[in-house]
NUTORVO-184737 format. One record per residue (C-alpha): residue in three letters; x, y, z. Coordinates in nm, 4 decimals, m for minus. Example, Ala and Ser with C-alpha at 12.3 -4.5 7.8 and 13.67 -1.06 7.14 Angstrom:
% residues 2
+-----+----------+----------+----------+
:   r :        X :        Y :        Z :
+-----+----------+----------+----------+
: ALA :   1.2300 :  m0.4500 :   0.7800 :
: SER :   1.3670 :  m0.1060 :   0.7140 :
+-----+----------+----------+----------+
***
This chain:
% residues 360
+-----+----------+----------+----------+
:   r :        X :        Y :        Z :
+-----+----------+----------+----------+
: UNK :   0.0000 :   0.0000 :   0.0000 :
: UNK :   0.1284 :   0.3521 :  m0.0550 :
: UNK :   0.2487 :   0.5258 :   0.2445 :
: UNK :   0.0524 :   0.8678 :   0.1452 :
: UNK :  m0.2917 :   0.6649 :   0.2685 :
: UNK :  m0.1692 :   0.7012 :   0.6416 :
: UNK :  m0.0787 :   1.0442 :   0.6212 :
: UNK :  m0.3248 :   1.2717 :   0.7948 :
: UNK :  m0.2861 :   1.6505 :   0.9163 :
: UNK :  m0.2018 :   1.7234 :   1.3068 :
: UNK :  m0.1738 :   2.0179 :   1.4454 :
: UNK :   0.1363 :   2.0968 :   1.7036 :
: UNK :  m0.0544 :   2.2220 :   2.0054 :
: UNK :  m0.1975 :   1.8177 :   1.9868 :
: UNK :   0.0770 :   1.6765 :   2.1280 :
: UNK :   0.1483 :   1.5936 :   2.5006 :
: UNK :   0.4651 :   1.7702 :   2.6673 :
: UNK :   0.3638 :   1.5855 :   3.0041 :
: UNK :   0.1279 :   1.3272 :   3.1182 :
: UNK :  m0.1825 :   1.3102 :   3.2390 :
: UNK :  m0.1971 :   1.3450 :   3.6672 :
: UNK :  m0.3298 :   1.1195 :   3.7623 :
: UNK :  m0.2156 :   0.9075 :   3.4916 :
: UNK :  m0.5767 :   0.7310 :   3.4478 :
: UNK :  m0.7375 :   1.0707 :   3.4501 :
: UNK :  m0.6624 :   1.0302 :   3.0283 :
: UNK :  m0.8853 :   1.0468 :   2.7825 :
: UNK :  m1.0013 :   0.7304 :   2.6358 :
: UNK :  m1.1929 :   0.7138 :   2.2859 :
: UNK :  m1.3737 :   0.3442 :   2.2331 :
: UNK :  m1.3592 :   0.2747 :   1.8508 :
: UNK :  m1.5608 :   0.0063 :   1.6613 :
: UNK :  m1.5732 :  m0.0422 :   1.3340 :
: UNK :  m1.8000 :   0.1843 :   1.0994 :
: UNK :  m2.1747 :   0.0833 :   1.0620 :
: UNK :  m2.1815 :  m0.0037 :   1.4581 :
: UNK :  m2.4038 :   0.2014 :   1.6050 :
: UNK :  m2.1621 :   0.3645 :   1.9012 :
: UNK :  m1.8637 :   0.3604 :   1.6244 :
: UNK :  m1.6741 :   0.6907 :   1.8438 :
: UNK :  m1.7252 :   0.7117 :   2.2119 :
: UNK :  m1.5572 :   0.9569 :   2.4507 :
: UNK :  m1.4783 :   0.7808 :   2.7914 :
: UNK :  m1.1531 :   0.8359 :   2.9960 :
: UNK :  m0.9445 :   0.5564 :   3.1110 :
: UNK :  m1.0089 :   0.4824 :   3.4149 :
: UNK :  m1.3721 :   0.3618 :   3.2669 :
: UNK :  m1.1763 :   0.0952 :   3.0749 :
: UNK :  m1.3021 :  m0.2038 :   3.3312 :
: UNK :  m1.6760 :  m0.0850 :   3.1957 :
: UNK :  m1.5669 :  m0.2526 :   2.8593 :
: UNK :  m1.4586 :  m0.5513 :   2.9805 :
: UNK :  m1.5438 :  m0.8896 :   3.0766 :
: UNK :  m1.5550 :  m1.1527 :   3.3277 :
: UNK :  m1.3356 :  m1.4059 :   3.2194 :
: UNK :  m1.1211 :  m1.1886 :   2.9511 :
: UNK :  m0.7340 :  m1.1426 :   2.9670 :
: UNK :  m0.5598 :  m0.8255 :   2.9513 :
: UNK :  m0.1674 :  m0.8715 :   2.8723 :
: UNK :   0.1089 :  m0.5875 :   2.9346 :
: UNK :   0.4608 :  m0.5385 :   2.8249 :
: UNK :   0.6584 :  m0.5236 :   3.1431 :
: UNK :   0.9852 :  m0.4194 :   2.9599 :
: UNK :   1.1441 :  m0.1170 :   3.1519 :
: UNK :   1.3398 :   0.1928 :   2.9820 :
: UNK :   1.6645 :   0.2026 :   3.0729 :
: UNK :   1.8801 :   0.5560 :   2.9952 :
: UNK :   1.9781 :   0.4783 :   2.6658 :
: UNK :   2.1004 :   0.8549 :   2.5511 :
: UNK :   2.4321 :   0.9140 :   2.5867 :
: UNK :   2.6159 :   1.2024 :   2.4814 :
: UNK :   2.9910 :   1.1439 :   2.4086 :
: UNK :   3.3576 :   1.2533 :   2.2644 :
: UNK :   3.5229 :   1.0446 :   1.9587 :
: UNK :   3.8914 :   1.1032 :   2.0222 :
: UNK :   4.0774 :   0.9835 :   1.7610 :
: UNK :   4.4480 :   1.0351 :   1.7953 :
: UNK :   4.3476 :   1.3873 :   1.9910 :
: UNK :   4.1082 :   1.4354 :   1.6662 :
: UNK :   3.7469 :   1.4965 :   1.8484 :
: UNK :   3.4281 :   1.4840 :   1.7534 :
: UNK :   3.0700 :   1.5084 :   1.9661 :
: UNK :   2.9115 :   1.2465 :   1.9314 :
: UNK :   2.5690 :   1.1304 :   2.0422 :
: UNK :   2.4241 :   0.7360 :   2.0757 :
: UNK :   2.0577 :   0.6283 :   2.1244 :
: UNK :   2.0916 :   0.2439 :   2.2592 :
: UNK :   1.8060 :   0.0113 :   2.0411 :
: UNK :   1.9355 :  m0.3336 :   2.1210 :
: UNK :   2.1614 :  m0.5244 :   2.3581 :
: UNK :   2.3916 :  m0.8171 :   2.1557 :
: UNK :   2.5625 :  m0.9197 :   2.4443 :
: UNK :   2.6435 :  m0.7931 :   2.8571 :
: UNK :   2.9011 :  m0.5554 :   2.6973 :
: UNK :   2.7758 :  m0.4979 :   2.3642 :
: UNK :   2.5034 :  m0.2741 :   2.2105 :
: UNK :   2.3188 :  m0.1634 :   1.8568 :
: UNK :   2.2977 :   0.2266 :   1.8474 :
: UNK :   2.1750 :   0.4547 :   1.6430 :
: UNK :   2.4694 :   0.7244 :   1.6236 :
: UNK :   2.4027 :   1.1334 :   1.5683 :
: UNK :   2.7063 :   1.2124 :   1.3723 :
: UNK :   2.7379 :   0.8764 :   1.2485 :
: UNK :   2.9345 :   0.9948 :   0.9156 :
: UNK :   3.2276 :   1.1558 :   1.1895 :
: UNK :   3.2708 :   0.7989 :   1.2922 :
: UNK :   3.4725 :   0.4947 :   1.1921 :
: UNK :   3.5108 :   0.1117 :   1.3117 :
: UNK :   3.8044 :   0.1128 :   1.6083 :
: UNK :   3.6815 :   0.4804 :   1.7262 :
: UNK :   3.7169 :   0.5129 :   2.1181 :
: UNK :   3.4214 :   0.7396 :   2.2539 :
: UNK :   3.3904 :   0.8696 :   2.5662 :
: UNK :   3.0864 :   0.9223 :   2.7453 :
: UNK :   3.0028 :   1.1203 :   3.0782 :
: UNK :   3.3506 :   1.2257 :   3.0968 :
: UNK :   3.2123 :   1.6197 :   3.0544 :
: UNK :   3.2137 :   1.9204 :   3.2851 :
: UNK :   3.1108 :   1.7658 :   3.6820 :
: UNK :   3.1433 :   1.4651 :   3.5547 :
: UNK :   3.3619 :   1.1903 :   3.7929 :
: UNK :   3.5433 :   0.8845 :   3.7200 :
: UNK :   3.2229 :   0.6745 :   3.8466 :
: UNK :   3.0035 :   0.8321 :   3.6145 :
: UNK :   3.2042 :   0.7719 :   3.2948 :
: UNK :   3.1898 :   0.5179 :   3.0030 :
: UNK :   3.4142 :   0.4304 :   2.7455 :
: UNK :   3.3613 :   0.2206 :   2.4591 :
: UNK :   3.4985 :   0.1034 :   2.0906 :
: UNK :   3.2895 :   0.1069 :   1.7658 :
: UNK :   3.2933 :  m0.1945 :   1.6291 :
: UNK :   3.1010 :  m0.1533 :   1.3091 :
: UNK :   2.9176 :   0.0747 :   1.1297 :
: UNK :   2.5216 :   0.0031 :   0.9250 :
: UNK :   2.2901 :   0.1832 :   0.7354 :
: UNK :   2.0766 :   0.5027 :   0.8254 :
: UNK :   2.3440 :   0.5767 :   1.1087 :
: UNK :   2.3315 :   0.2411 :   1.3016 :
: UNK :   2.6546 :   0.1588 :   1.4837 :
: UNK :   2.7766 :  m0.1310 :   1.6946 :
: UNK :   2.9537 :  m0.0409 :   2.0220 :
: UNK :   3.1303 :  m0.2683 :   2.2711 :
: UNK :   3.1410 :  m0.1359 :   2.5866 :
: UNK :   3.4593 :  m0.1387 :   2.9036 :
: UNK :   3.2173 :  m0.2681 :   3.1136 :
: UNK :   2.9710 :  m0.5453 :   3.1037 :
: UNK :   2.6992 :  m0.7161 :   3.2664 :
: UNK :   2.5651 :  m0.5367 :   3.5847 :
: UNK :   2.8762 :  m0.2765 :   3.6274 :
: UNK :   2.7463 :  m0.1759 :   3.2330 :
: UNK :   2.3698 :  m0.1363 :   3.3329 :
: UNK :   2.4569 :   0.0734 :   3.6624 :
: UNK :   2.7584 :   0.3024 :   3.4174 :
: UNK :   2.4099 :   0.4102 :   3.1553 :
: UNK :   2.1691 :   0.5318 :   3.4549 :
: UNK :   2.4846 :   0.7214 :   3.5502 :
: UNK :   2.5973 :   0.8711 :   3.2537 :
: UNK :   2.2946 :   0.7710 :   2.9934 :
: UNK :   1.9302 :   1.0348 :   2.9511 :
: UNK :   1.6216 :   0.9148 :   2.9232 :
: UNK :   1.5354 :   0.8513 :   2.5804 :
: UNK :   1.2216 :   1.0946 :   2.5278 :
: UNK :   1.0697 :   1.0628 :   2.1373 :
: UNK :   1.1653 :   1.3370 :   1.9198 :
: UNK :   0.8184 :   1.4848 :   1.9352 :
: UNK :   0.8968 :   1.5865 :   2.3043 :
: UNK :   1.2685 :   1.6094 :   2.3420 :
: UNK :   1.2864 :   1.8721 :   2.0150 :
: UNK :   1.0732 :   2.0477 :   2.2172 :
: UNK :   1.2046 :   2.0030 :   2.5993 :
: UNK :   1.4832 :   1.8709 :   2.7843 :
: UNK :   1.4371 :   1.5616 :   2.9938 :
: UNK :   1.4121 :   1.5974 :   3.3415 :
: UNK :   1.4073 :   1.4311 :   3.7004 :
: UNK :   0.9938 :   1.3515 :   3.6596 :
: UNK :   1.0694 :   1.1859 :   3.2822 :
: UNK :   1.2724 :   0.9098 :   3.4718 :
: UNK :   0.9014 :   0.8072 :   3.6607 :
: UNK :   0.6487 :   0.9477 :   3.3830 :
: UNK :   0.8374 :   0.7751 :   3.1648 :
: UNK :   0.7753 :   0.4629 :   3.2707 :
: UNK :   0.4813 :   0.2083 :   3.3157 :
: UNK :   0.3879 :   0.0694 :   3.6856 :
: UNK :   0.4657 :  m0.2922 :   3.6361 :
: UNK :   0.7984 :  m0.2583 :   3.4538 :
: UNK :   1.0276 :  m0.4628 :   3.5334 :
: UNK :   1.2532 :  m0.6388 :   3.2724 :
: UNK :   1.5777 :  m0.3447 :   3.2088 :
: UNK :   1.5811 :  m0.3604 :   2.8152 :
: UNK :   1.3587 :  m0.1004 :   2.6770 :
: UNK :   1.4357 :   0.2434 :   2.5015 :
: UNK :   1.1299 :   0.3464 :   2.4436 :
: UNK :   0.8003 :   0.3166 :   2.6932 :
: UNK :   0.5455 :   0.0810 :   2.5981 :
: UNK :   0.3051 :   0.4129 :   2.5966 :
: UNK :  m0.0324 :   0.2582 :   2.6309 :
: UNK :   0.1006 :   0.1008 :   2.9843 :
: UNK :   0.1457 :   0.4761 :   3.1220 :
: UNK :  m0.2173 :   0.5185 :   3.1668 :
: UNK :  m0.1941 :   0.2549 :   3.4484 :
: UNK :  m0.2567 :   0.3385 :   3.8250 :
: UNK :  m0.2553 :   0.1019 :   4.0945 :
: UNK :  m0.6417 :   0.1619 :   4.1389 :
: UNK :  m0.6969 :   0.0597 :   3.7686 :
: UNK :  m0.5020 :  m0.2529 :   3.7869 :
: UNK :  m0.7578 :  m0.3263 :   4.1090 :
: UNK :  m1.0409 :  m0.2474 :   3.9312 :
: UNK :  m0.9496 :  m0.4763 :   3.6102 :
: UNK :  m0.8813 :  m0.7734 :   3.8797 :
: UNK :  m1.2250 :  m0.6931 :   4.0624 :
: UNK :  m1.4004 :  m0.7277 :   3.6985 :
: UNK :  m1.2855 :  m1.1013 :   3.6934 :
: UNK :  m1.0347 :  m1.0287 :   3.4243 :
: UNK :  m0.6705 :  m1.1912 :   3.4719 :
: UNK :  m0.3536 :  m0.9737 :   3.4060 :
: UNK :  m0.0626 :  m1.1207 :   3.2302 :
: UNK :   0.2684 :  m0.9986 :   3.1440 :
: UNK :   0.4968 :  m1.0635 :   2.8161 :
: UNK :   0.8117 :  m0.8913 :   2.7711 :
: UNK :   0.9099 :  m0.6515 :   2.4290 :
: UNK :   1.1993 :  m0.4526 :   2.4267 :
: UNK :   1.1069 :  m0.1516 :   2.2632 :
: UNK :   1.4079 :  m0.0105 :   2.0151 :
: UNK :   1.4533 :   0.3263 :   1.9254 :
: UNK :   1.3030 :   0.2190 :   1.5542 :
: UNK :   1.0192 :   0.2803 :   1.6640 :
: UNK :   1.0485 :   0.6383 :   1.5908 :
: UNK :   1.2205 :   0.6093 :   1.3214 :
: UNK :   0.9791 :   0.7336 :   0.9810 :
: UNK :   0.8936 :   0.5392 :   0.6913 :
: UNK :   1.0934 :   0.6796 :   0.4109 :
: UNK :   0.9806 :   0.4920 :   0.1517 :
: UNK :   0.6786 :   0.5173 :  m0.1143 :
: UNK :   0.5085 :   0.1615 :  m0.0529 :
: UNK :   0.5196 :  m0.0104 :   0.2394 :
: UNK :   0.6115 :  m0.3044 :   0.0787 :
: UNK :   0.9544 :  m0.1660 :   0.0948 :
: UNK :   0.9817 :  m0.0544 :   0.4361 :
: UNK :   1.2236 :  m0.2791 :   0.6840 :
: UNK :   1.1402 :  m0.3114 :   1.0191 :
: UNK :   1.4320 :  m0.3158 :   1.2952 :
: UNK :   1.4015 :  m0.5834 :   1.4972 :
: UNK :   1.3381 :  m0.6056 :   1.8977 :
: UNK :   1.3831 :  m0.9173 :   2.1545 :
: UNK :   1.1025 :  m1.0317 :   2.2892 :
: UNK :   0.9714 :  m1.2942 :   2.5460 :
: UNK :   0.6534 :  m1.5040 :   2.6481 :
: UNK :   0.6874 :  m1.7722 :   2.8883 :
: UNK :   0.4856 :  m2.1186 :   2.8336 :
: UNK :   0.3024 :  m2.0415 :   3.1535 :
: UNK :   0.1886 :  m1.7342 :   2.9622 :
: UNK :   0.0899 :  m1.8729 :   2.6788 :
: UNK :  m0.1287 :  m2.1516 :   2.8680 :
: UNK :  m0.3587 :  m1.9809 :   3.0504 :
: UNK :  m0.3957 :  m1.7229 :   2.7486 :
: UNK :  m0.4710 :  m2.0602 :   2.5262 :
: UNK :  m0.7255 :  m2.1407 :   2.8037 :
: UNK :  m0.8735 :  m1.7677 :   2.8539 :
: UNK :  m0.9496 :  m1.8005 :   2.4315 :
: UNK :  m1.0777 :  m2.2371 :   2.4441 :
: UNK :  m1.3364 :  m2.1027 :   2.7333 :
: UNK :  m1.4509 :  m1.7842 :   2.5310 :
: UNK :  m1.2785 :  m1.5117 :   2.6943 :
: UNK :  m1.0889 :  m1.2084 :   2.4846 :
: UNK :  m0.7378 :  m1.1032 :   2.4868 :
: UNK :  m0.6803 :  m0.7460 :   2.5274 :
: UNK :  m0.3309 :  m0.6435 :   2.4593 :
: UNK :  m0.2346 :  m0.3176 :   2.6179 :
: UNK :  m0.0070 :  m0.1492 :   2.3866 :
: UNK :   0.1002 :  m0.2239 :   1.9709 :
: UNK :   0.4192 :  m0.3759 :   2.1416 :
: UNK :   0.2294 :  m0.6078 :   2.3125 :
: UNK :   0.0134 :  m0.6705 :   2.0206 :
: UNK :   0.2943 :  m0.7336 :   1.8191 :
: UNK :   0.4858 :  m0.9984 :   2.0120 :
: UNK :   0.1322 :  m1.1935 :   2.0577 :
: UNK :   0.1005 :  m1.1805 :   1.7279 :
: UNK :   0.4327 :  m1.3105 :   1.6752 :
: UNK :   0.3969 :  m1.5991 :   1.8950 :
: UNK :   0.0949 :  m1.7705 :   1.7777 :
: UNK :   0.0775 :  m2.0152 :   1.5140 :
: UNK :  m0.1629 :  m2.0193 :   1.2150 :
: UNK :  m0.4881 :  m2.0942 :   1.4504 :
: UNK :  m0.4452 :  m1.8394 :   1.6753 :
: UNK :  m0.2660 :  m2.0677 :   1.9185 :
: UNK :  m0.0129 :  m1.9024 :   2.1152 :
: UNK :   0.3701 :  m2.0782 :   2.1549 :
: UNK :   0.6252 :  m1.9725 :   2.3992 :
: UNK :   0.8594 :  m1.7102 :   2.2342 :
: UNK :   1.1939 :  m1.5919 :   2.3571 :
: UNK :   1.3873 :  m1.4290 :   2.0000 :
: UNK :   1.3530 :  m1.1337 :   1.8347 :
: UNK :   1.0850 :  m1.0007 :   1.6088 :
: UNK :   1.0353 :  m0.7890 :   1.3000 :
: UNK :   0.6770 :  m0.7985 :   1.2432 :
: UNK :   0.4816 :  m0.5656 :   1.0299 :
: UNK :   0.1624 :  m0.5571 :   1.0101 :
: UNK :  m0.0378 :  m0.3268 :   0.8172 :
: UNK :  m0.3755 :  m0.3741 :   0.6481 :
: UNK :  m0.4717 :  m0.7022 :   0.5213 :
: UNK :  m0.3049 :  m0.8714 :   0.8180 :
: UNK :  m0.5241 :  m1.1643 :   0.9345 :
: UNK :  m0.4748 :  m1.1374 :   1.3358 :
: UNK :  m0.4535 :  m1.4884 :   1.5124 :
: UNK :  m0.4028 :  m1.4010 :   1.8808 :
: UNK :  m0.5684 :  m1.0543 :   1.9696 :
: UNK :  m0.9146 :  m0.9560 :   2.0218 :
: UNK :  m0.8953 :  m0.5873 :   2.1766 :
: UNK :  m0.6524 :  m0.3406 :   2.1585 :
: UNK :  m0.5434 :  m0.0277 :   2.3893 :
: UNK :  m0.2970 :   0.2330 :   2.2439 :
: UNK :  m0.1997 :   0.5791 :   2.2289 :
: UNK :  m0.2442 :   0.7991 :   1.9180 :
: UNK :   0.0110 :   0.7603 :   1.6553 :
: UNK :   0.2168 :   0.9539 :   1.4262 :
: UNK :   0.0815 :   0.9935 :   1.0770 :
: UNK :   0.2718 :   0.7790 :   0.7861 :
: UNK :   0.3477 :   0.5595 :   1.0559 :
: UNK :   0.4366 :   0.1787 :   1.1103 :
: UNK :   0.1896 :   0.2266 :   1.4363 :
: UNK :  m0.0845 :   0.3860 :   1.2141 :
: UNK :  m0.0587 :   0.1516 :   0.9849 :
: UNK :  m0.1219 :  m0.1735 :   1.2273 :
: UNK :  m0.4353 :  m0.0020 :   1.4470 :
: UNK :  m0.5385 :   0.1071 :   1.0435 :
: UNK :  m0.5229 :  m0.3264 :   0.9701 :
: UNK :  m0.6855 :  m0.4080 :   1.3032 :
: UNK :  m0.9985 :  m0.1500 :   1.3143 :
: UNK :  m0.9802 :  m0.0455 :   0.9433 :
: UNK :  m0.8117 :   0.2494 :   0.7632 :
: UNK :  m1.1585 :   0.4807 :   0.6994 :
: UNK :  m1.2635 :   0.3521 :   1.0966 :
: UNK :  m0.9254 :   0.5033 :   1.2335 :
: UNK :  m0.9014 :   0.8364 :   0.9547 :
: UNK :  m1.2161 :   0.8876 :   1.1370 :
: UNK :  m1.1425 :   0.8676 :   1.5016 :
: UNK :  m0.8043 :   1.0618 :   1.4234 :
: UNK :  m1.0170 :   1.3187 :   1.2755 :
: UNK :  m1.2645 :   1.3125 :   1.5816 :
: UNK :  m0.9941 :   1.3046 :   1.8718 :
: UNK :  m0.8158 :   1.6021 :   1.6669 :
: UNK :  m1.1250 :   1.7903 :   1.6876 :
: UNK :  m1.2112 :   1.6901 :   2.0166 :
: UNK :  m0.8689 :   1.8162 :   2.1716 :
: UNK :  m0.7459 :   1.4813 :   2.2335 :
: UNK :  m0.3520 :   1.5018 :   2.3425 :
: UNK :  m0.1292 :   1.2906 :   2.0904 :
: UNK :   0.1842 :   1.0512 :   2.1297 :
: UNK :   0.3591 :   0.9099 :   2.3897 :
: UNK :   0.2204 :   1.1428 :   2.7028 :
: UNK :  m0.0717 :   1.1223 :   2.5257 :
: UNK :  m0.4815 :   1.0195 :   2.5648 :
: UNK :  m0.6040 :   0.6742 :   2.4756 :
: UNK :  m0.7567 :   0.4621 :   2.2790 :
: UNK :  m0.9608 :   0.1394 :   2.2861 :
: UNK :  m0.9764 :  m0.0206 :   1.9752 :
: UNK :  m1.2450 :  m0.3070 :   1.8589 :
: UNK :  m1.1594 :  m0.5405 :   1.5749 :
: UNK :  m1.3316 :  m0.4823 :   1.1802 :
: UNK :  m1.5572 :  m0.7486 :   1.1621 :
+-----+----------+----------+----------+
***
């Protein structure tokens, strides 16, 4: 399909500096497919319970952002450049896939140094060596330190990774390090915030449980591709990057026995979504799943493993417009944009909500 048919027109003063407070105070607007007779409908999130049912299972992506920005110095035999690396995904304890600002001032075998700026100590520096060099500014860098010692150097030295929509507009700050992050993560992996799961209080979660509705958990690492735009004409030529993922067989059972007894899954998020979708097989059944996944779906998809979906509002032309576009229909979701747009809905990652029903 041509890119052009997700573009749509959204003004600046749409999109979300900050979060919501509290963070289920969002908005929330219920979309079913056109010809039903409630197709738009204007709730807020913490009414979400309302639309679901005893016995249904609603599954989260516990992956937690870690601070994958770092700003560095390329020395090169005194030669020095600045240098800045967004983190996407981990090879190894000492070993990372980056996209690199300033990628063409670098070369395999550079040393950069990171945190080693004005105030900065010895504890909160990081060194490492790039190791190879990709397309679109991807680099490979291996690290001095590995394993635990690695993880503790980033939250030193490393920023939160806001999108481009917010940090072109703001610095991070102390609050992005908690509004930045869901309630239930817990697996260190992600640079980018599983958005939907933001919405989340601890009184929602209570309220879900008190509907007879299980909670589950999988685990996506969300990479910095994620933001990255489709460049190309047709989205048969687009490449997604890939991102590690995980669903345990315990998961995976009592999701197979929420669906054999009649129950829905509700996946909480288009990361969540995805990886569900990447671990079932052709009759919807799901299979445990610990690898990484490219998956892009866009209209025409046939989903197997998903029956409701909650998500944020995406960026036009993009990969996430173009999978809530397959799973509620393009003209169903042009519509809503155009509604929530008119409505004053807030946009993107600090964003309002949506809950999305299936085209028949």
């Amino acid at each position: 399909m041509l890119v052009d048919k997700f573009d749509f027109e959204l003004p600046e003063d749409r999109i979300a500096l900050r979060p919501a407070r509290p963070r289920d105070a969002a908005r929330m607007l219920v979309v079913r497919p056109d010809g039903h007779a409630s197709n738009l409908q204007d709730e807020t999130v913490r009414d979400l319970p309302a639309f679901l049912q005893a016995g249904d299972a609603i599954v989260f992506n516990n992956t937690r952002v870690i601070p994958a920005q770092l700003e560095g110095i390329r020395d090169r035999s005194g030669a020095t450049a600045q240098i800045g690396l967004t983190l996407h995904m981990r090879l190894s304890p000492s070993a990372w896939k980056a996209f690199a600002r300033g990628a063409k001032k670098l070369k395999t075998g550079d040393r950069v140094h990171f945190g080693h700026g004005e105030n900065a100590c010895l504890a909160g520096s990081l060194d490492g060596t790039i190791t190879s060099k990709g397309e679109a500014g991807e680099v490979q860098v291996e690290f001095d330190l590995s394993g635990s010692a690695l993880d503790e150097a980033l939250v030193s030295v490393g920023h939160v990774p806001l999108p481009p929509y917010i940090a072109l507009r703001r610095g991070d700050d102390e609050s992005d390090r908690q509004d930045y992050q869901t309630l239930y993560a817990k697996e260190d992996g992600a640079v980018a915030a599983p958005t939907a799961g933001l919405h989340f209080t601890e009184e929602l979660m209570d309220a879900i449980e008190q509907r007879g509705v299980s909670i589950h958990y999988l685990t996506l690492h969300v990479g910095a591709g994620t933001f990255l735009p489709v460049k190309v004409e047709d989205t048969a030529d687009h490449r997604m990057h890939e991102e590690r993922g995980v669903i345990t067989l315990d998961t995976c059972k009592k999701l197979n026995d929420c669906r054999k007894r009649g129950g829905r899954i509700v996946a909480v998020g288009t990361t969540s979504l995805r990886l569900l979708e990447s671990a079932a097989n052709d009759s919807g059944e799901l299979q445990p799943f610990n690898a990484a996944t490219d998956i892009f779906i866009t209209p025409g998809y046939k989903f197997r493993a998903v029956d409701l979906l909650m998500t944020n509002f995406h960026l036009p032309r993009s990969t996430l417009f173009m999978l809530v576009s397959a799973f509620s229909g393009l003209e169903t979701m042009k519509s809503a944009y155009s509604h929530a747009i008119d409505a004053g809905y807030r946009f993107y990652s600090y964003g309002d909500a949506c809950l999305l029903y299936p085209r028949s």
